[in-house]
PASEBA-1860 file (N, C-alpha, C; in nm, 3 decimals):
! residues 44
1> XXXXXXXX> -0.349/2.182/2.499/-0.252/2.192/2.391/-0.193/2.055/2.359 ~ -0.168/1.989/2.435/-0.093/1.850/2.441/-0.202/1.725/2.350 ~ -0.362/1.774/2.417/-0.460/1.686/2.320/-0.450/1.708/2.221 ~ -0.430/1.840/2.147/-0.466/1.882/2.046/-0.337/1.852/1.951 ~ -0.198/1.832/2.006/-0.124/1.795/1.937/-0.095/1.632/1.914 ~ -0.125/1.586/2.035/-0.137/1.406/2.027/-0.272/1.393/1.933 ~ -0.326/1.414/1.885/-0.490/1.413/1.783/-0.394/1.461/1.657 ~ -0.357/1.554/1.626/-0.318/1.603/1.479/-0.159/1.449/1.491
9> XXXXXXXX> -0.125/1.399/1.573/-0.039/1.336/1.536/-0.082/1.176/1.480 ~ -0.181/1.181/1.570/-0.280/1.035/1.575/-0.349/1.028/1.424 ~ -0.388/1.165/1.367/-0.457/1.166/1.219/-0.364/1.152/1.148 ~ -0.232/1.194/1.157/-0.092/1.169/1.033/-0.080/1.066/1.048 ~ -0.083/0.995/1.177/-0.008/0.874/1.141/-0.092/0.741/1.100 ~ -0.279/0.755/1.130/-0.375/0.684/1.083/-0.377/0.688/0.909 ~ -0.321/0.859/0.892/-0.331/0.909/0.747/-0.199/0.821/0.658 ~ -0.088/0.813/0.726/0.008/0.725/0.647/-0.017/0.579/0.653
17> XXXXXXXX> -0.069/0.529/0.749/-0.103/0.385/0.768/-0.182/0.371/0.638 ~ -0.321/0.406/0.634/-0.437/0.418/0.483/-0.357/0.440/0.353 ~ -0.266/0.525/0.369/-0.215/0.499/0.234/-0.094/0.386/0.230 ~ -0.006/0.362/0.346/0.024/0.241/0.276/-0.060/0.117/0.214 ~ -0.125/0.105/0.326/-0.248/-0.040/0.260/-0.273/-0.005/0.125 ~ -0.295/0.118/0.065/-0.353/0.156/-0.049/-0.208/0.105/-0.168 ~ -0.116/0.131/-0.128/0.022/0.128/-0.221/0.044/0.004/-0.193 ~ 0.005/-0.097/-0.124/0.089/-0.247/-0.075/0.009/-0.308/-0.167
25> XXXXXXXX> -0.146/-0.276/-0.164/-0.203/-0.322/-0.268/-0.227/-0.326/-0.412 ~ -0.193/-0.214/-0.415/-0.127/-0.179/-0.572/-0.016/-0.258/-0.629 ~ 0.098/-0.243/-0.493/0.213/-0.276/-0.537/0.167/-0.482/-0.557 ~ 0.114/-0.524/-0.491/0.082/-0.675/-0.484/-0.017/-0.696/-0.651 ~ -0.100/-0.570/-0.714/-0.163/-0.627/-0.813/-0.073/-0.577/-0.964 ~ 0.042/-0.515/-0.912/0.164/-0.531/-1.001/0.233/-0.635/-1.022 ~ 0.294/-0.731/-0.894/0.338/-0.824/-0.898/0.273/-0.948/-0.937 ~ 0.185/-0.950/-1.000/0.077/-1.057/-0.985/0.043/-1.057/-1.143
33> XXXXXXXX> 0.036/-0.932/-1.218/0.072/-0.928/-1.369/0.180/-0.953/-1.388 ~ 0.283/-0.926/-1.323/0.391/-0.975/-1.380/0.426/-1.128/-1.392 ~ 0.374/-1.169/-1.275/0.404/-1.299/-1.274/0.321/-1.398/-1.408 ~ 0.168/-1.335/-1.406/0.104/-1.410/-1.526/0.186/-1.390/-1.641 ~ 0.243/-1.276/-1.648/0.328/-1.248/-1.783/0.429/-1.340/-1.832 ~ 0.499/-1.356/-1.693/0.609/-1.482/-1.712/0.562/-1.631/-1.713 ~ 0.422/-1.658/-1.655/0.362/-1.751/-1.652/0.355/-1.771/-1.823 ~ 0.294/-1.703/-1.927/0.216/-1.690/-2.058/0.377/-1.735/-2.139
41> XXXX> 0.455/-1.673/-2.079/0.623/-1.664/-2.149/0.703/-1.852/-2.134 ~ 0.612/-1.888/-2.032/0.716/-2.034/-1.967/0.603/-2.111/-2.080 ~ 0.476/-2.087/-2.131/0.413/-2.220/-2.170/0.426/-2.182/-2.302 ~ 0.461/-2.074/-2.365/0.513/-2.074/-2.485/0.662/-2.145/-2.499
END
């Protein structure tokens, strides 16, 4: 019983790890348009 609950805990928490990486990276190719945006805004 104890494996079986340390395993379903080990997959949630492998399962939240994968999606952060997934959202950090998102969130990093947000910040990165934005910045060209203000980049395009400073040479005007």
């Amino acid at each position: 019983m104890k494996r079986t609950i340390s395993l379903a805990l080990l997959a949630l928490f492998s399962l939240g790890v994968l999606c952060a990486c997934n959202t950090m990276e998102g969130l990093g190719k947000d910040v990165q348009k934005l910045g060209d945006k203000v980049e395009q805004k400073a040479r005007n």
